[in-house]
C-alpha positions as CSV (number, residue, x, y, z in Angstrom):
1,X,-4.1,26.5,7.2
2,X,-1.0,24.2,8.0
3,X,1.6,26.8,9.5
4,X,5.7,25.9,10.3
5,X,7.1,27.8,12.4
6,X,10.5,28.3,13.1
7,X,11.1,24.3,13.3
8,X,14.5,23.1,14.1
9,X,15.3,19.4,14.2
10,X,19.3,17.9,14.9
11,X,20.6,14.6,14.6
12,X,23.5,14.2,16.8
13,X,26.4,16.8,15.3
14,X,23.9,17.3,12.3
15,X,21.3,20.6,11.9
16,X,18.7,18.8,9.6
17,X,16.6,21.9,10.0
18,X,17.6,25.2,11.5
19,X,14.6,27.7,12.2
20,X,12.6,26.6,8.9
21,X,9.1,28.3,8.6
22,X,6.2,27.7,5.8
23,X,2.7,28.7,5.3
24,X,0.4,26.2,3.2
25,X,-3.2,27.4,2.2
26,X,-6.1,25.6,1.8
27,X,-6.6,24.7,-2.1
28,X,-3.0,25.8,-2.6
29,X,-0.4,23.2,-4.2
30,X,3.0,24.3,-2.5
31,X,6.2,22.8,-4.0
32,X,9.3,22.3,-1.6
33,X,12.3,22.4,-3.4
34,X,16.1,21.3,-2.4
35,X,19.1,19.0,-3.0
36,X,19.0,15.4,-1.5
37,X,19.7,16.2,2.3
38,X,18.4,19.7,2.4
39,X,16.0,18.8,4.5
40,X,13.0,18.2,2.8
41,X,11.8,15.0,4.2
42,X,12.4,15.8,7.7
43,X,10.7,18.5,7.5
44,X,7.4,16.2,6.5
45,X,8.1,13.4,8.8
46,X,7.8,16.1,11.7
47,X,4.5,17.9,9.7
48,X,3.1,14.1,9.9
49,X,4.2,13.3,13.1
50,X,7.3,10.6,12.7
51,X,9.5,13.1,14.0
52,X,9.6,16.2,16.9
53,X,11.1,19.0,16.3
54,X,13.5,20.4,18.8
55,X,12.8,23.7,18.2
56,X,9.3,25.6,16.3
57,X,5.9,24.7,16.2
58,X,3.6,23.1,13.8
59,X,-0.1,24.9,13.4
60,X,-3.4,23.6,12.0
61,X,-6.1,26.4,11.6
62,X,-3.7,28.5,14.3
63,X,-3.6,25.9,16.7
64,X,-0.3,24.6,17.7
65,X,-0.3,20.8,17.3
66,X,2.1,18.4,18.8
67,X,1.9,15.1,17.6
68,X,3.3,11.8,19.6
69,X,2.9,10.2,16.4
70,X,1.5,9.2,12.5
71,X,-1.5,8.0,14.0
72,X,-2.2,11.6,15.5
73,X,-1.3,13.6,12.4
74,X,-4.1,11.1,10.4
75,X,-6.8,12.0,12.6
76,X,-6.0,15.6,12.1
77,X,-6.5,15.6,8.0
78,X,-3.1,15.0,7.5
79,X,-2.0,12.1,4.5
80,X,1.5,11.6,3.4
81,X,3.2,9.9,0.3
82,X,6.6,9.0,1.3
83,X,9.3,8.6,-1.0
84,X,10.7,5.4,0.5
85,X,8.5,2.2,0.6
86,X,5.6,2.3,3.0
87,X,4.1,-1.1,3.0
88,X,4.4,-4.4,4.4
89,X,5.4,-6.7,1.9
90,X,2.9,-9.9,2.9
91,X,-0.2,-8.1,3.4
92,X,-2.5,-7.5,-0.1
93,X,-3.1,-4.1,-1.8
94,X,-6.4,-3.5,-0.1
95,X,-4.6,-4.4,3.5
96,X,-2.2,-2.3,2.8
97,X,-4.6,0.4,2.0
98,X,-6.3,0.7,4.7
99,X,-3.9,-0.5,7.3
100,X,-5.1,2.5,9.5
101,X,-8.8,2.5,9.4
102,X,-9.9,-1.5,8.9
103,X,-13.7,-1.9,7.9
104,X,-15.2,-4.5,10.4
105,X,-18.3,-6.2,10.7
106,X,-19.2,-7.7,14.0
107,X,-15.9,-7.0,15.0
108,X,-13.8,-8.9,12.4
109,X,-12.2,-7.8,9.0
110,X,-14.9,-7.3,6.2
111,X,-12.7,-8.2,3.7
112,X,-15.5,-7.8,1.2
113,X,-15.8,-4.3,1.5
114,X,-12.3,-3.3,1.9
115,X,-11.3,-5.1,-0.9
116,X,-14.5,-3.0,-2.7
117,X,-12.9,0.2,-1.4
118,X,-9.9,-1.0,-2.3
119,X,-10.6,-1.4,-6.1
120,X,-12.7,1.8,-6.2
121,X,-9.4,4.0,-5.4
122,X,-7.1,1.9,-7.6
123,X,-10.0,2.5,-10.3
124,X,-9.6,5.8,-9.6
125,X,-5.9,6.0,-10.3
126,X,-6.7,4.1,-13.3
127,X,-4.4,1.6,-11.9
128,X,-5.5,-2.5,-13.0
129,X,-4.6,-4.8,-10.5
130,X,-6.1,-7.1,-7.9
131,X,-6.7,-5.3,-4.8
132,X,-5.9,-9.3,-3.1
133,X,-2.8,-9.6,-4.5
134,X,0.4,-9.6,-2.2
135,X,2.3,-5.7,-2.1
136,X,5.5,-7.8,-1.9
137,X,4.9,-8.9,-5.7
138,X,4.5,-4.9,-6.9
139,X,7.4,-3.1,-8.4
140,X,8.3,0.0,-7.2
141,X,6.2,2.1,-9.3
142,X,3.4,0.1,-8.9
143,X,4.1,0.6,-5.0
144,X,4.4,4.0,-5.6
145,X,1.1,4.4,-7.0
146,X,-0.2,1.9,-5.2
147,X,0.5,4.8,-1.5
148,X,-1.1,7.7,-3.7
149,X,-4.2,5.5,-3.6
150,X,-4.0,5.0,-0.7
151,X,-3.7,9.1,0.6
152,X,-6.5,9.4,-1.4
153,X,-8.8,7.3,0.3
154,X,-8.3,8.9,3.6
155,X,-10.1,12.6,2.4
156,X,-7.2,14.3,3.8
157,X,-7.6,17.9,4.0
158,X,-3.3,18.2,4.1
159,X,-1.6,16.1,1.4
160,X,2.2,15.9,1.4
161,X,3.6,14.2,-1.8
162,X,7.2,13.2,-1.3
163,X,8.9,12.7,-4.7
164,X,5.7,11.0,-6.1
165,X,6.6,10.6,-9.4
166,X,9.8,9.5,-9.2
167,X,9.3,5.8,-10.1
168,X,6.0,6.7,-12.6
169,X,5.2,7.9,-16.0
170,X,3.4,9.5,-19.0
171,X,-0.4,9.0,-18.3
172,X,0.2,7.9,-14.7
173,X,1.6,11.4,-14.0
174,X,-1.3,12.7,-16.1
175,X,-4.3,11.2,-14.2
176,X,-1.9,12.0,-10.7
177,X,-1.9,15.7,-12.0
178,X,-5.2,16.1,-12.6
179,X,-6.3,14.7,-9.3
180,X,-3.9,17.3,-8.0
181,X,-6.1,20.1,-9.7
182,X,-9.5,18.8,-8.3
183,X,-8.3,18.3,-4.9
184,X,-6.8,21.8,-5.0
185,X,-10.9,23.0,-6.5
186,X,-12.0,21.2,-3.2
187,X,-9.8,23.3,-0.7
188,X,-7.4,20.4,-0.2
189,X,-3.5,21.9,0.7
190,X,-1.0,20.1,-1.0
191,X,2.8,20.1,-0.6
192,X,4.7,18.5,-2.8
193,X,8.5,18.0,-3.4
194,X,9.7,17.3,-6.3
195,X,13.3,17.5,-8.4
196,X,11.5,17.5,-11.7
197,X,10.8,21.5,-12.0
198,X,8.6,21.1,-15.4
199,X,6.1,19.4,-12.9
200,X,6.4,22.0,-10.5
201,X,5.6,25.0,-12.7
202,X,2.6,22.7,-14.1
203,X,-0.1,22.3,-11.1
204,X,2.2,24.2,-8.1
205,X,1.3,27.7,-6.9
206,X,4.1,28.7,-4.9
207,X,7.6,27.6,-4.1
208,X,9.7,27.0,-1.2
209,X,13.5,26.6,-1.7
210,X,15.5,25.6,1.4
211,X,19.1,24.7,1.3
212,X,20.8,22.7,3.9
213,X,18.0,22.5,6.4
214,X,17.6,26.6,5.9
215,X,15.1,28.7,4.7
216,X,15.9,30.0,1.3
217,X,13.6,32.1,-0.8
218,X,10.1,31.8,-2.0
219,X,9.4,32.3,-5.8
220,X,6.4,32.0,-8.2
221,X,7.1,28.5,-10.3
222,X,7.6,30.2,-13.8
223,X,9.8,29.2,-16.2
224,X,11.3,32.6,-16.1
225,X,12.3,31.7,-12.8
226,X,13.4,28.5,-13.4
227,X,17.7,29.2,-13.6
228,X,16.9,31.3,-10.1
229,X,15.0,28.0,-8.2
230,X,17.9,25.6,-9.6
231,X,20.4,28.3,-8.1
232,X,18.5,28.4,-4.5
233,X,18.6,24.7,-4.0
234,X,22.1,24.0,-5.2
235,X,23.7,27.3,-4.6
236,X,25.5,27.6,-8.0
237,X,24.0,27.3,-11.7
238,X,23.3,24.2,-13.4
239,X,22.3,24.6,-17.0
240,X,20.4,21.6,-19.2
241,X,23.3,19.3,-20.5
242,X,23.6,18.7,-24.4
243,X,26.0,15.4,-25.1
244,X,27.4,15.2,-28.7
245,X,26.2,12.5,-30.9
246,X,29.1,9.8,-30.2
247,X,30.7,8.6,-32.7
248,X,30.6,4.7,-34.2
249,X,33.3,2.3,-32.6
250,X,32.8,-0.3,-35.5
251,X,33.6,-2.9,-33.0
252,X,30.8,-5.4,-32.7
253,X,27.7,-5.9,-30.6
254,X,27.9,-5.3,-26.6
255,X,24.2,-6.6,-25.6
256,X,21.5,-8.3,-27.5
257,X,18.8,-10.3,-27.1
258,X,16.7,-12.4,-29.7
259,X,13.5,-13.8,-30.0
260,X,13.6,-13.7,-25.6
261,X,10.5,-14.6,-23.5
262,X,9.8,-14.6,-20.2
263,X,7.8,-16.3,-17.6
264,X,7.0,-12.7,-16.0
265,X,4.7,-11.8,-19.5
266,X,7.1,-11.3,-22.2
267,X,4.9,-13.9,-24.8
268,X,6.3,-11.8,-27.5
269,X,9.6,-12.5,-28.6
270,X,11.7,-9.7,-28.1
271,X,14.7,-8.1,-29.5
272,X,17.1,-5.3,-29.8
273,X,21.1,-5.1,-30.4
274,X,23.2,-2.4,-28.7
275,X,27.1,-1.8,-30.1
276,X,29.5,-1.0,-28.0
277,X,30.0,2.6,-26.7
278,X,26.3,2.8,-27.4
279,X,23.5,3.4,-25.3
280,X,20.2,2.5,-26.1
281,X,16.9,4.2,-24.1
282,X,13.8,1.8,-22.9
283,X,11.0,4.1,-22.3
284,X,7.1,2.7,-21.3
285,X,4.6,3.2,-18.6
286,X,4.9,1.7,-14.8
287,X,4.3,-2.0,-15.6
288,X,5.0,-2.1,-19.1
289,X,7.6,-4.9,-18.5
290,X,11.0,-2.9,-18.4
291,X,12.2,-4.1,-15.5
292,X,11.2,-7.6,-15.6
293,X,13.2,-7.7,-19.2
294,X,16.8,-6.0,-17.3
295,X,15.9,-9.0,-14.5
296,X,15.6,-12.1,-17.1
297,X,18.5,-10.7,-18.8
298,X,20.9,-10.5,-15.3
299,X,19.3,-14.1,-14.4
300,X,16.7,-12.7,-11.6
301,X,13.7,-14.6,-13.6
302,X,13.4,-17.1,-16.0
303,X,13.7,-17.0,-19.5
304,X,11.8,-19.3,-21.0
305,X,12.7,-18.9,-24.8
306,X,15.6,-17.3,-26.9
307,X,19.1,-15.7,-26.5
308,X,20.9,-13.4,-24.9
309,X,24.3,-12.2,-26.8
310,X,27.2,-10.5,-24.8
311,X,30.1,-9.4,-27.0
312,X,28.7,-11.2,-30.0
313,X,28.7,-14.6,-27.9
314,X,25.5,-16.5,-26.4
315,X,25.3,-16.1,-22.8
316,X,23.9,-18.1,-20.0
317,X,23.8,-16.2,-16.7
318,X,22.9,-18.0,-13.4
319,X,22.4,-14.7,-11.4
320,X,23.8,-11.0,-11.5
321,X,27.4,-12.4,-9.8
322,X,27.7,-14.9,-12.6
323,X,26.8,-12.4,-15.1
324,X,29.9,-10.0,-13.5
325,X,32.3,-12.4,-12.8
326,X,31.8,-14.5,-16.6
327,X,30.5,-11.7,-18.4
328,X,31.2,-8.3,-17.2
329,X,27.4,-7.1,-17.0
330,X,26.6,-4.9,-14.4
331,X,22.9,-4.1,-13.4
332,X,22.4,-0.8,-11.4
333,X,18.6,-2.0,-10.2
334,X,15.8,0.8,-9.9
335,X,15.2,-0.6,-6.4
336,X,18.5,1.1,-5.0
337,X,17.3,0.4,-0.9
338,X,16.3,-3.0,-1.5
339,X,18.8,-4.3,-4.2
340,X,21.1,-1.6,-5.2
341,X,22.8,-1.6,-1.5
342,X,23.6,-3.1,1.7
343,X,22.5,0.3,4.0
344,X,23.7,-1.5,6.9
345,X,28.1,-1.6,5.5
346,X,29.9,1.0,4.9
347,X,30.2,2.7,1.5
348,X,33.9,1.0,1.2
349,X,32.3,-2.6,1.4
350,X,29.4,-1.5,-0.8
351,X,32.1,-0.2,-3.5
352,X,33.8,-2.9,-3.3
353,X,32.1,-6.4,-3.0
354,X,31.6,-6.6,-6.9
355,X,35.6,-7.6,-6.1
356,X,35.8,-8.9,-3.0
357,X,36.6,-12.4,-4.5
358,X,39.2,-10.9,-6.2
359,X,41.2,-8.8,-3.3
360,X,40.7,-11.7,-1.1
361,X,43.6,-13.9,0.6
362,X,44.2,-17.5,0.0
363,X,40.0,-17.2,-1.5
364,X,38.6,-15.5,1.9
365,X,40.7,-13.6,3.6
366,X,39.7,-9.5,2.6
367,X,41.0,-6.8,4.8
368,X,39.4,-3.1,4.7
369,X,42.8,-1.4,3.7
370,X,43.0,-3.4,0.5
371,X,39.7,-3.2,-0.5
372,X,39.9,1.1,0.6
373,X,42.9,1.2,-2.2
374,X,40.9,-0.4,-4.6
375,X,37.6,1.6,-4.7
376,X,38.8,5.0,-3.4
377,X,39.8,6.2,-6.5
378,X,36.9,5.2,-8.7
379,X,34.6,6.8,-5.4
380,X,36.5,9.9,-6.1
381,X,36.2,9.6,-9.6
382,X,32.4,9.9,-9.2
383,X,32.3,12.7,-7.1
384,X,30.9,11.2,-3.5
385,X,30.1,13.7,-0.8
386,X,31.2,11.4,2.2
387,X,32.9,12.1,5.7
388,X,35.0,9.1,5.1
389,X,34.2,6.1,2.8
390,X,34.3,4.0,6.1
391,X,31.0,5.8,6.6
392,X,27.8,3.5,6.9
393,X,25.9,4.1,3.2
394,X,22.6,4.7,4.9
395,X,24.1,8.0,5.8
396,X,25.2,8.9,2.4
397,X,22.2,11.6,0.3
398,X,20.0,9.6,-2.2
399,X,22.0,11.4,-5.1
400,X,25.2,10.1,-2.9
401,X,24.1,6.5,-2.5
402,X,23.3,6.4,-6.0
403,X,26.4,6.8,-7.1
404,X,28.0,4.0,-4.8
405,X,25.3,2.1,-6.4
406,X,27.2,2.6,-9.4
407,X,30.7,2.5,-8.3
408,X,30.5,-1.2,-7.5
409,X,30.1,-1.6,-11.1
410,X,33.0,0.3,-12.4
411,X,34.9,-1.0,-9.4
412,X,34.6,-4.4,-11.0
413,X,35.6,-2.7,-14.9
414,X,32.2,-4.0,-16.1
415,X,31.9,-3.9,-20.2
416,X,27.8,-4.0,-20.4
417,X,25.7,-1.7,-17.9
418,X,21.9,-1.6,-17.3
419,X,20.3,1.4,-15.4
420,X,17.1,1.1,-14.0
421,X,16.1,4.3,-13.6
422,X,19.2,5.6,-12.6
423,X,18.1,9.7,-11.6
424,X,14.8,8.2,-9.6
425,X,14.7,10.7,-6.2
426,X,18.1,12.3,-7.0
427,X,18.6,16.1,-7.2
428,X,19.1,18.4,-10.0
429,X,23.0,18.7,-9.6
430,X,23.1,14.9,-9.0
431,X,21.1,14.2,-12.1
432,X,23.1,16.2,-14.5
433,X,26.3,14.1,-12.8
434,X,24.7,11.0,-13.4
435,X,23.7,11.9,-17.0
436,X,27.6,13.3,-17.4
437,X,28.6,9.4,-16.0
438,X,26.2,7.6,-18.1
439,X,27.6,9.7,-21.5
440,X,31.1,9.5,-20.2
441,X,31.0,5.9,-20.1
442,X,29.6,5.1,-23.5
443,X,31.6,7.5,-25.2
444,X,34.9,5.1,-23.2
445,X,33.1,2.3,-25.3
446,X,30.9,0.8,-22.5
447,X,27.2,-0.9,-23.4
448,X,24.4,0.5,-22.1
449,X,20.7,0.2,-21.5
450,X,18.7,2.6,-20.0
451,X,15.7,2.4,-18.6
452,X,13.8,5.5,-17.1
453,X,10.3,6.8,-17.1
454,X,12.0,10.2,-17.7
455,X,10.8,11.1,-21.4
456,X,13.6,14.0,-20.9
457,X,16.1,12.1,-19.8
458,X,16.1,9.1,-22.7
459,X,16.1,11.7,-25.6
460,X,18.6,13.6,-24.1
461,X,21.3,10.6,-23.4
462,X,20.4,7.7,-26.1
463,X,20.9,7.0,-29.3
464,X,18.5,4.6,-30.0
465,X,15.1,4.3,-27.9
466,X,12.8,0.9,-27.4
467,X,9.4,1.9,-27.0
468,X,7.5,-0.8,-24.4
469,X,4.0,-1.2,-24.1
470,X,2.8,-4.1,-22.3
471,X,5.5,-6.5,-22.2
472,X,6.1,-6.1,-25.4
473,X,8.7,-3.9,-27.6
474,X,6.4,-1.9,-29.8
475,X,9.3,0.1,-31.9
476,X,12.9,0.3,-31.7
477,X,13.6,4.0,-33.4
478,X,16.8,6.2,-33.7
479,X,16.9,9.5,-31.9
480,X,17.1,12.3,-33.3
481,X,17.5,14.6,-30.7
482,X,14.6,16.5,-31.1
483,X,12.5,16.3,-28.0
484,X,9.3,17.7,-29.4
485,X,9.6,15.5,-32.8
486,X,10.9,12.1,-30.4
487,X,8.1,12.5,-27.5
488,X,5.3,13.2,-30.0
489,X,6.4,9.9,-31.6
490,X,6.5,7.4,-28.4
491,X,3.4,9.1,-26.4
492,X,1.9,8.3,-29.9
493,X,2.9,4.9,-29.9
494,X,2.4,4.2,-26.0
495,X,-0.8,6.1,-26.1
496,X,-2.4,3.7,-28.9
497,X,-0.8,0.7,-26.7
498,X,-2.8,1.4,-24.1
499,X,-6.0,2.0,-26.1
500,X,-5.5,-1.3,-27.8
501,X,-5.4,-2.6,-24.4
502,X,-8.2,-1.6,-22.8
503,X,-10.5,-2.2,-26.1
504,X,-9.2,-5.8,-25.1
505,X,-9.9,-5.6,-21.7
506,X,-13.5,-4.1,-22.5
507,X,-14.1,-7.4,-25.6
């Protein structure tokens, strides 16, 4: 039995935890539920030994444990998913993998059989890639998957699952869930944290709601209970947003593409057309080629073949600052720590450096008051929590930093948007802002593609969806609005996708 007791934990002026206590039974999956800052991942980087608390205990099996560090926590049965990036980008998969525990023969590296290993727990996963090939070259999703794997392969009796489907989908959930089930059958504890609540009531047991770094409640996850849990962690209601169908502007084309390959495995040509004030969905599995189609078409790989149409004109965009400053595309990337933001400025300079060129004197000259009146208002527009927008943006909530990822954008008045996964790690009340933006914005005539691997989230907010499936677009349909009639339709598409592919594979 893993046991919290009373655990406290300050940074500086700021209570991250105050007196938080949990109980997690063997074979029980235990959801921990909050808004971005509540606390939630502290609370597992002291269970797994990155951080101390100041105050509490931590028990295993009614011993008090104090670990010194991750190492210690591993040894114990103790595995953790984190929702940031845990990897080092030049070391393979396999390396990666087993980073803690290296197989050696006559005191070197059998690479043999860690790469073996390797491929067996990918395998498992029902994830296809080379367990040799470089981490740094994974998407995020891919990465994602790629540190449940791992977790797996250390036979853990304690898993804690920070957010881990935030950046997958559809059957990768599917295969994650039902691991979930058997580990749970084989007296495995599981914790797992989570904004999507659907996923919660599906394989979790109990709940634990805590709300800015306190102790909460405890519910059963029932739908029933599912207004009382949103209420806990936010402290107010949120209901499920419905947007009205928007209307037609009749006013040309804002982004298209035709007949477009790439040299990252779009063979296929590829096309779609989105009008203005328009928003059109791009829903596939981890690796189906979404993101590498947003890159090509902000100039971040090669196209190799085609066009790409902004406002009815042929386009030909050097890199995303080109594609601003000439074209007025913005690209909010799924990657938000690596690409989406500079963590070490402050959220003004963040804001603003999509128009830095703009504010500056004599073509270099920028001072922090200009550049302060400039994106204030459209920070306060979106809703920012921040002590002051002077504030570094590595202090900011994920929900928070997300939106600063967007505010560069609007800061700079851009005409065509791309989200990548826009709601990836964000909380419930931040996610229903974030949809509000997104609808806002079409409806004020802006272009938009969306790309998530939320089913939910592309039926609710688009009006047209592109179904992907191995670098390729499969079907473009219109939406109808009906969730059960939509996701039938694209899980039937995507499903027989990735039959087709593996009858390949297996020919």
């Amino acid at each position: 039995m893993l046991e919290i007791r009373n655990v406290s934990k300050r940074f500086g002026g700021v209570k991250a935890l105050d007196s938080v206590s949990m109980t997690l039974q063997p074979g029980e999956a235990r959801a921990l539920l909050g808004e971005n800052g509540a606390g939630k991942s502290t609370l597992i980087k002291i269970i797994s030994g990155m951080y101390r608390p100041d105050d509490g205990s931590v028990y295993l099996d009614g011993i008090e444990r104090h670990f010194q560090a991750p190492e210690e926590a591993t040894a114990a049965g103790i595995a953790v998913v984190h929702q940031e990036r845990q990897v080092i980008e030049r070391f393979s998969v396999a390396e990666n993998m087993f980073l803690h525990s290296l197989p050696l023969k006559r005191g070197v590296v059998d690479y043999d059989r860690m790469n073996e290993e390797a491929k067996y727990w990918l395998e498992y996963l029902d994830i296809r890639i080379d367990p040799r090939r470089e981490v740094g070259s994974l998407s995020p999703g891919l990465s994602q998957l790629l540190a449940i794997a791992k977790a797996l392969s250390m036979k853990c009796k304690y898993l804690l699952l920070d957010e881990p489907t935030a950046s997958i989908g559809g059957s990768e959930i599917d295969r994650l869930f039902e691991i979930v089930t058997e580990l749970k059958q084989q007296g495995t504890a599981i914790l797992f944290v989570s904004h999507k609540l659907n996923e919660v009531e599906q394989i979790c047991d109990a709940v634990t709601v805590i709300r800015d770094g306190i102790n909460i409640t405890e519910l059963k996850p029932e739908p029933e209970n599912r207004q009382e849990m949103v209420t806990a962690m936010v402290g107010r209601q949120v209901s499920d947003l419905a947007f009205a169908k928007r209307t037609d502007l009749d006013a040309g084309s804002g982004l298209a593409v035709n007949d477009l390959t790439t040299e990252i495995g779009h063979n296929v040509p590829m096309n779609f057309d989105i009008p203005r004030g328009k928003i059109l969905g791009m829903y596939g599995l981890v690796g189906a080629g979404r993101t590498e189609l947003a890159r090509a078409i902000v100039g971040l790989e090669t196209v190799r073949s085609g066009e790409i149409h902004i406002g009815g004109k042929v386009s030909d965009i050097k890199n995303p600052s080109h594609a601003m400053r000439k074209y007025k595309l913005g690209y909010v990337s799924e990657d938000r720590k690596g690409e989406g933001l500079l963590l070490s400025l402050s959220i003004e300079r963040n804001s603003g450096i999509t128009i830095w060129n703009r504010l500056a004197r004599f073509g270099f000259w920028l001072t922090s008051k200009k550049s302060l009146q400039a994106v204030l208002p459209v920070l306060e527009s979106l809703n920012v929590k921040m002590a002051s927008a002077r504030a570094p943006v590595s202090s900011l909530s994920g929900g928070n930093q997300q939106k600063v990822s967007v505010s560069k954008w609007l800061s700079a008045d851009a005409d065509v948007l791309i989200f990548d996964e826009p709601t990836v790690g964000i909380d419930v009340g931040a996610k229903n802002e974030m949809h509000t933006l997104i609808h806002e914005l079409a409806l004020n005539g802006k272009t938009i593609l969306l790309i998530s691997s939320d089913l939910a989230e592309v039926i609710q907010l688009s009006d047209s969806i592109a179904v992907v499936a191995d670098f390729e677009i499969k079907k473009v349909m219109e939406n109808n609005f009906d969730y059960e009639d939509m996701s039938t339709e694209i899980m039937r598409i995507v499903t027989n996708a990735a039959e087709a592919e593996i009858q390949s594979v297996a020919l």
